[in-house]
C-alpha positions in Angstrom: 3.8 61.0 51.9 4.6 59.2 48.6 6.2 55.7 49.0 9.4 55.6 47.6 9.4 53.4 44.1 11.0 50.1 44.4 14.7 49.3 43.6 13.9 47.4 40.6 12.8 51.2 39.0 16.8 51.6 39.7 18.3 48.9 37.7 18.5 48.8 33.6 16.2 46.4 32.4 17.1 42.8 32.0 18.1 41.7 28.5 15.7 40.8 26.0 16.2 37.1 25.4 14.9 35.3 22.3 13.0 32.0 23.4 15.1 29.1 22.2 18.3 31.1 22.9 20.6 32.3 26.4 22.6 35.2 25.1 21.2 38.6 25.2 19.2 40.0 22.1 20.7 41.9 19.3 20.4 45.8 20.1 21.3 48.0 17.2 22.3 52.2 18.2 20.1 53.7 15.9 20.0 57.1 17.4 23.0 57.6 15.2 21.0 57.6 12.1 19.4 60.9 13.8 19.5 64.1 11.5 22.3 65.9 11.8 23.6 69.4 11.9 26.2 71.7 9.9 25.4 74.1 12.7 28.5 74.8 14.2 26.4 76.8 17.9 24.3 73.4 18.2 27.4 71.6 18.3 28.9 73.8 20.8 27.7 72.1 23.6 28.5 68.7 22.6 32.2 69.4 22.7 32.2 71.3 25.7 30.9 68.1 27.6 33.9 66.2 25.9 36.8 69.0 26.6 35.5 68.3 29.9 35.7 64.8 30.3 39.2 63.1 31.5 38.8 59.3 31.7 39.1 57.3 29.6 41.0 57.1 25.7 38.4 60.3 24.4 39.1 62.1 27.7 40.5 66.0 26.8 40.2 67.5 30.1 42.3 69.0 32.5 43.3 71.4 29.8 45.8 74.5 31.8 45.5 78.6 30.6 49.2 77.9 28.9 48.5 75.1 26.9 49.8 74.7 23.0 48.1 71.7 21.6 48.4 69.7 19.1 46.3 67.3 17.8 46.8 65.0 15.1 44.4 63.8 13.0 43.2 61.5 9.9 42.4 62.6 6.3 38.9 61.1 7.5 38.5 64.0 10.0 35.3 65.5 10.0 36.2 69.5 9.3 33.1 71.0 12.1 33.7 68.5 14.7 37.4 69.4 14.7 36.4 73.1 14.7 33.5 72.5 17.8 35.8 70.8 19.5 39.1 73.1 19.1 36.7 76.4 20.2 35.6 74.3 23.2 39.3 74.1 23.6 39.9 77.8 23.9 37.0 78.3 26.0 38.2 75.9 28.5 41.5 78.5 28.2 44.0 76.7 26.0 46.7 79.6 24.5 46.6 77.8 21.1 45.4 74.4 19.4 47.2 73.6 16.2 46.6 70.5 14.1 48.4 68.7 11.5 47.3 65.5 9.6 49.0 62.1 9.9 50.1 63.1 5.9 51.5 65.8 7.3 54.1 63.7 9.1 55.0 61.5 6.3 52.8 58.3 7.2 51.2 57.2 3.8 47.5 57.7 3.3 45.6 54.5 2.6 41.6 53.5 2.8 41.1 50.7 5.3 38.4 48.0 5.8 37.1 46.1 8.3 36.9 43.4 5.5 40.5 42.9 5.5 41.1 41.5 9.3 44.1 39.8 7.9 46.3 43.4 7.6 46.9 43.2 11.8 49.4 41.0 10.7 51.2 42.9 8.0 50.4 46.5 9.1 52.2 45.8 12.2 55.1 43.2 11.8 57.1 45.0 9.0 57.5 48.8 10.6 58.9 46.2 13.7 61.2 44.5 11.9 62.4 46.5 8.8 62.6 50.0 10.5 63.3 49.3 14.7 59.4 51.1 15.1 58.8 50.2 18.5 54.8 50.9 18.8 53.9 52.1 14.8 54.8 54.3 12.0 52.9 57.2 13.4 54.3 57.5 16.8 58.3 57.2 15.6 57.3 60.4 12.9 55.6 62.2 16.0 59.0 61.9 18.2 60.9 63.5 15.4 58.0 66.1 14.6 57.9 67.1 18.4 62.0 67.3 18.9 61.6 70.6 16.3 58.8 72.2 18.3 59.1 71.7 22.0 56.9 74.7 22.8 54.0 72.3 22.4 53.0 71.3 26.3 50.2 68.3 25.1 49.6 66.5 22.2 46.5 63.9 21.5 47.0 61.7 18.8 46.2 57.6 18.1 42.8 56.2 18.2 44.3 53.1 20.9 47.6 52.4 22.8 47.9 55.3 25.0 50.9 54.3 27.4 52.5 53.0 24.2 52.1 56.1 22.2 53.7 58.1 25.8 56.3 55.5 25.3 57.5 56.0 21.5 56.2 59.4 21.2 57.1 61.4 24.8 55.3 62.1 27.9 53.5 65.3 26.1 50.8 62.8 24.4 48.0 63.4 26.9 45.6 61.1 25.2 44.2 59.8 22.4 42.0 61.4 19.9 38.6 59.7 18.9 37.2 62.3 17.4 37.5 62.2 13.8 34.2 61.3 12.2 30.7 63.0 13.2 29.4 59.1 14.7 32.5 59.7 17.2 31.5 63.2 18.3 27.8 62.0 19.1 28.4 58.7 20.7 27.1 58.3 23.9 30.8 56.0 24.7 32.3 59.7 24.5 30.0 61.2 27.1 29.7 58.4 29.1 29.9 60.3 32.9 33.3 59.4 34.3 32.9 59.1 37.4 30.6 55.9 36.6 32.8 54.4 34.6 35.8 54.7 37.0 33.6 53.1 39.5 33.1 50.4 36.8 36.6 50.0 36.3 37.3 49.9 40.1 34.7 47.2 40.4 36.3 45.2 37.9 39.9 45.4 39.3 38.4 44.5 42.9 37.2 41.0 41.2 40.4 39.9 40.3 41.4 39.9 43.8 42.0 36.8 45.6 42.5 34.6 42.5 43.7 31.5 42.2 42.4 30.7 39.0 41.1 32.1 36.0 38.7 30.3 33.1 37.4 32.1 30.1 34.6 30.4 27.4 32.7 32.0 24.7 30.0 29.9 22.2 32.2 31.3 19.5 34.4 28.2 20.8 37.3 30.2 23.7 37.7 27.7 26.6 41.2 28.8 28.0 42.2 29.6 32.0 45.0 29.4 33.5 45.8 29.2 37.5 46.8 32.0 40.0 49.3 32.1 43.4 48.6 34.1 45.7 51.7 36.0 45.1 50.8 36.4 41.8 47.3 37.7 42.5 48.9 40.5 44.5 51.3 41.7 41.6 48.4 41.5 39.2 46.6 44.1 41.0 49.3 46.3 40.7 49.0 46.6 36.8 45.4 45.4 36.1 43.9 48.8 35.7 44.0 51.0 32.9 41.4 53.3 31.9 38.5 51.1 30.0 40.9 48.5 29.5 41.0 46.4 32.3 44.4 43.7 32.4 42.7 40.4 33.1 45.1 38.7 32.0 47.3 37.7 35.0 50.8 37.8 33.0 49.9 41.5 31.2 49.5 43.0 34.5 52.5 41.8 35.7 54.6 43.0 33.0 53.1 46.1 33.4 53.7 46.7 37.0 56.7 45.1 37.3 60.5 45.1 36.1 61.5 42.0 34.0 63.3 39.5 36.2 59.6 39.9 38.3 57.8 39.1 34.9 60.0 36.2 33.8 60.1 34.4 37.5 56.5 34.5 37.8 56.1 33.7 34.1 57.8 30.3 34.8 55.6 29.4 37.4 52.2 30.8 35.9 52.7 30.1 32.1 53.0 25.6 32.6 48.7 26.3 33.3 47.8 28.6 31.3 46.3 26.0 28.4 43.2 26.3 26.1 41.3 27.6 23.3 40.7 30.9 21.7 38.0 31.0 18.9 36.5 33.7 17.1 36.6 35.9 13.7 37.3 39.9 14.4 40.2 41.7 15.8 41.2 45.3 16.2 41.4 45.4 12.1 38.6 43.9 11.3 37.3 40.1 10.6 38.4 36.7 9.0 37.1 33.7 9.1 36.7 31.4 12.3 40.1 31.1 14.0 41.2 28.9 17.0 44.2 29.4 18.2 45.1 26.8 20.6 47.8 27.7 23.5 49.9 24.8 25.5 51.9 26.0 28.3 51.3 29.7 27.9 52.4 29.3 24.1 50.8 28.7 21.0 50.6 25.3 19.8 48.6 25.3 16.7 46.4 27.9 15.1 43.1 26.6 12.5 41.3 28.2 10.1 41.0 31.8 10.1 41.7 31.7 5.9 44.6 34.7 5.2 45.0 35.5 8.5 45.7 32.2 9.8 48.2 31.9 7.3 49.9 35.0 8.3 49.9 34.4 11.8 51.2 30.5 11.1 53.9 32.0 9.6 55.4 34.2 12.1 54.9 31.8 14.7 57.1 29.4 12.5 59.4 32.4 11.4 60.3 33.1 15.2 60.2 29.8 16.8 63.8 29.5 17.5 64.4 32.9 18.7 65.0 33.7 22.3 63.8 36.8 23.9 65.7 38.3 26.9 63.0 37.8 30.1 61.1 35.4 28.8 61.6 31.6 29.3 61.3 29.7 26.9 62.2 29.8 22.9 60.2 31.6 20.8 57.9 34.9 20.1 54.3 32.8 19.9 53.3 34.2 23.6 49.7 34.0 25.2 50.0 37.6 26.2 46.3 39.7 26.9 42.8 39.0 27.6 41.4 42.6 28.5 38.3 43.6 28.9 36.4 46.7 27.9 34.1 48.5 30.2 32.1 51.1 28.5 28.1 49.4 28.0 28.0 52.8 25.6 30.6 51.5 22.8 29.5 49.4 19.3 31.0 48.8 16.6 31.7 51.7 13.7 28.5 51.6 11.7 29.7 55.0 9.0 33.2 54.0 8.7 34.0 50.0 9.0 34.5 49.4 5.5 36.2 52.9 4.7 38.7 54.3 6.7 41.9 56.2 6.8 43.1 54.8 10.3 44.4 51.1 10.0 42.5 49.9 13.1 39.4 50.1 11.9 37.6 48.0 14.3 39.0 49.1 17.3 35.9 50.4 19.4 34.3 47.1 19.2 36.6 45.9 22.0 36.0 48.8 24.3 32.5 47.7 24.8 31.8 46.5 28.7 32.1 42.3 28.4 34.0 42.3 25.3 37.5 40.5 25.7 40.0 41.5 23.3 42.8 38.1 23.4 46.6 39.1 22.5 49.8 37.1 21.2 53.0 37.5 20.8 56.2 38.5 23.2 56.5 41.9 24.5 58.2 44.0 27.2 59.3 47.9 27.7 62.8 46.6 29.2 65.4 48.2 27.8 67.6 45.0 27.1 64.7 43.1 25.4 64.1 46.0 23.1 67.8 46.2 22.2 67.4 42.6 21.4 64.5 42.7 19.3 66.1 45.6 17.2 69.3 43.9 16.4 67.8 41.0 15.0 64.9 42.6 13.6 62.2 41.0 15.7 58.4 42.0 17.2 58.8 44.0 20.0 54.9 44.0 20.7 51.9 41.7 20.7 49.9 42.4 17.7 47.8 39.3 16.6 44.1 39.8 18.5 41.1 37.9 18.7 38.1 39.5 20.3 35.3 38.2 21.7 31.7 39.1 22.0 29.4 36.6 24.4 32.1 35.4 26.8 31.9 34.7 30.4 35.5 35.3 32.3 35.1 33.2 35.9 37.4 33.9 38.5 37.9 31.2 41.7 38.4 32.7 44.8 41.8 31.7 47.0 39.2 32.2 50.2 36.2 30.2 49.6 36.9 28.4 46.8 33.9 29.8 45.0 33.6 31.1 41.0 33.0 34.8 41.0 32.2 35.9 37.3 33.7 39.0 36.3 31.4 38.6 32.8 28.1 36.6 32.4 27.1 35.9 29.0 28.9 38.8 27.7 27.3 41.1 30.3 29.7 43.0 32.8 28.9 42.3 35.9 30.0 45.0 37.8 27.4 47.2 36.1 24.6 45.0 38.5 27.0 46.1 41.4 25.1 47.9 44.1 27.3 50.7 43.9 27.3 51.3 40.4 23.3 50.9 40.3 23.3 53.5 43.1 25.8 55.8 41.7 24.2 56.0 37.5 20.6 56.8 39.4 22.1 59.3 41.0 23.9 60.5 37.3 20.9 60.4 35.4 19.9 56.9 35.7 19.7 53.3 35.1 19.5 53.4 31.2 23.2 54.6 32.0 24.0 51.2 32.5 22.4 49.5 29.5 24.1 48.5 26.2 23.1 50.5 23.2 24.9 47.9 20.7 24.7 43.8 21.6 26.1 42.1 17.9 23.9 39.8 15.9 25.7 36.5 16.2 23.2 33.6 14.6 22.4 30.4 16.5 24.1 32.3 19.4 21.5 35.1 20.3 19.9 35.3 16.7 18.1 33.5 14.4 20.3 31.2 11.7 23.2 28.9 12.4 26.7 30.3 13.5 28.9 28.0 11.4 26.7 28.3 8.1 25.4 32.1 8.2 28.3 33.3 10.4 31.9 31.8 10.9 33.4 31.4 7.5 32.3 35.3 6.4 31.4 37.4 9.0 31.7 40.2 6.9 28.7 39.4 4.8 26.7 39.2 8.1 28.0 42.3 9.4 27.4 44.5 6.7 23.7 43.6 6.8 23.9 44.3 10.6 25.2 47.3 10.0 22.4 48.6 7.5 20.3 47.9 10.6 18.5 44.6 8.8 17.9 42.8 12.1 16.1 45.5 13.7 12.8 43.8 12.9 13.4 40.3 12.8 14.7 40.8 16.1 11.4 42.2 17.3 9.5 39.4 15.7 11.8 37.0 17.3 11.2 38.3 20.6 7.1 38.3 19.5 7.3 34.5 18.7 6.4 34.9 15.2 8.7 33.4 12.1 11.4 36.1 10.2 10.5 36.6 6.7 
């Protein structure tokens, strides 16, 4: 009888460290840089295994015989990963599957970069307040494209924002659509089994229980937290979960599971301890330099550096100070608002795309990565009366500022026993070590399932080189050797002991 192999052959393997520093090594995808094919049958199934799929934003499953779809797409679209995928479609027994470009509904065709973190400032605040757009430019035009052609019975559309996109654009919107570029058909986020990463996603909302208070720090300089009731910890649960984008911030989940005079009661107890720091230099647009945006009472108080986007955001803070929102509590728009957290190990940032794209978030799947906390600002609800309001006097109606960040550890205390729980070590998820999770991925194909393909290059953090001078005040230099795969070796020599050339 052969003896069965020990549970460590279950588990992904620990983290490369570098000696002299904690946070996990750089790890670079480079199975993207495979060769690729124009062969339209080898591609076949690829997008079969994604027509499948249902969790998650790049989920197109549960597609029914008498579906019309419609899928909207970006001048960037890759012409035979649209075609793989729309066959799979059919197959799966979709009537018909019809596309149209976001051109095509009068949105303006521009080339984005990552460079420019600044534009989630501008990109979002003028549709808001100079044409009533509730969500974005997109969505409003897809209301009035879909209120001429209601024989359409699902539409997929938007890289991010889901409910909000159901929510400006109707209840056909069945999901996003992350398919546009050839790196998004092949990336192992997209085919990431989902019954693992609902398990995942499970795990993480089961954490948050039986909070009473909540600390987040990163090295990139975030020490914020904020404290829970017991009350509160039992409305949190209620709106926590969403898809790879778990609510962990106590305040988000309540708005989004509960009607306003909830939100604003609780917000008046919860908001007088929620004080801090967030630091860091990336967003859903891209990167800036070094921000810290510091937050007093659940509001900010001052925001440093950051260069053009720290004078952007300075100025709305300033613009909107004396306003007062219906449901919230105090004067002003400057809310602490999100800290959620992704939960797909498989996700990295765009390597093909980040400094060229036709879709104005270009740096959105860095923040679905599992660990990664995306931080957001600003007042927002879906109440009808505090929409009214904002549109009359030509104010936000979302959060839109973000700061993400990359090595945090999010700490939970425990009402029970007093105890800190963390939900994310060093940037690693915890929940992926869970028992269950490790039991469930070697049953899926195994532990490698729960391993990070991408872990950023952050110097003096888990790299060689010095975060302030190599780093902080342009991250974009950094980034775009990253993305060339640079590191790769010094990494390896690093790890070796030996000195980087």
């Amino acid at each position: 009888m052969t003896a069965p192999l020990p549970i460590d052959d279950f588990r992904p393997r620990a983290p490369e460290i570098i000696p002299g520093f904690k946070y996990p090594a750089h790890r670079y995808p480079a199975y993207l840089r495979a060769e690729r094919t124009d062969d339209l049958d080898e591609l076949m199934p690829i997008a079969r295994t994604h027509v499948r799929s249902r969790y998650g934003r790049s989920g197109l499953g549960d597609i029914q015989p008498d579906d019309k779809l419609l899928i909207i797409t970006y001048p960037h679209q890759n012409e035979i990963v649209f075609e793989a995928i729309r066959r799979a479609m059919l197959e799966e027994g979709a009537e018909r599957v019809d596309r149209i470009d976001m051109a095509d509904l009068g949105v303006p065709t521009k080339d984005y970069s990552a460079a420019d973190g600044w534009r989630e400032i501008t990109d979002r605040l003028r549709p808001m307040v100079e044409e009533s757009v509730e969500f974005n430019l997109s969505a409003a035009a897809l209301k009035r494209y879909l209120e001429d052609r209601p024989d359409y019975t699902a539409v997929y559309a938007g890289e991010a924002g889901r409910r909000h996109w159901k929510r400006a654009a109707g209840k056909k919107v069945r999901n996003n659509w992350l398919f546009g570029t050839y790196e998004d058909f092949i990336s192992r986020a997209h085919s990431w089994p989902d019954e693992l990463w609902r398990q995942v996603d499970i795990r993480v909302v089961e954490q948050l229980d039986d909070a009473a208070e909540v600390r987040i720090t990163s090295p990139e300089g975030t020490d914020i937290g904020w404290k829970v009731t017991e009350h509160q910890s039992e409305l949190w649960q209620k709106g926590a979960w969403q898809s790879g984008h778990i609510m962990a911030s106590t305040i988000q989940g309540i708005r989004f599971a509960h009607p306003v005079e909830t939100f604003e009661r609780e917000a008046e107890i919860l908001f007088p301890t929620l004080n801090g720091v967030v630091g860091g230099t990336s967003n859903h647009t891209g990167y800036f330099p070094h921000i810290q945006v510091h937050v007093e009472g659940g509001m900010i108080s001052r925001i440093e550096g950051g260069g053009r986007y720290g004078e952007l955001w300075r100025e709305v803070v300033d613009r909107y100070k004396d306003v007062k929102y219906p449901g919230f509590p105090y004067k002003g728009w400057a809310y602490f608002n999100d800290s959620s957290i992704g939960t797909n190990p498989k996700s990295y940032r765009h390597i093909e795309h980040i400094w060229s794209y036709t879709d104005s978030w270009t740096n959105l799947p860095e923040r679905a990565m599992a660990g990664v906390i995306h931080f957001g600002f600003g007042a927002e609800h879906w109440d009808q009366d505090f929409l009214k309001f904002a549109k009359e006097h030509r104010l936000p109606t979302m959060h839109f500022p973000h700061v993400h960040n990359l090595m945090c550890t999010y700490s939970v205390r425990k009402r029970s026993t007093g105890e800190w729980q963390d939900v994310i070590r060093d940037g690693r998820l915890t929940a992926l070590d869970d028992p269950d999770v490790v039991r469930l991925a070697s049953s899926l194909g195994g532990p490698h399932l729960l391993e990070y393909d991408w872990i950023p290059a952050l110097p003096g953090i888990n790299h060689p080189g010095d975060y302030r001078t190599d780093y902080a005040n342009d991250p974009v230099a950094w980034i775009t050797r990253e993305q060339r795969g640079e590191f790769v070796d010094s990494v390896q020599k690093a790890l070796r002991g030996e000195p980087s050339a």
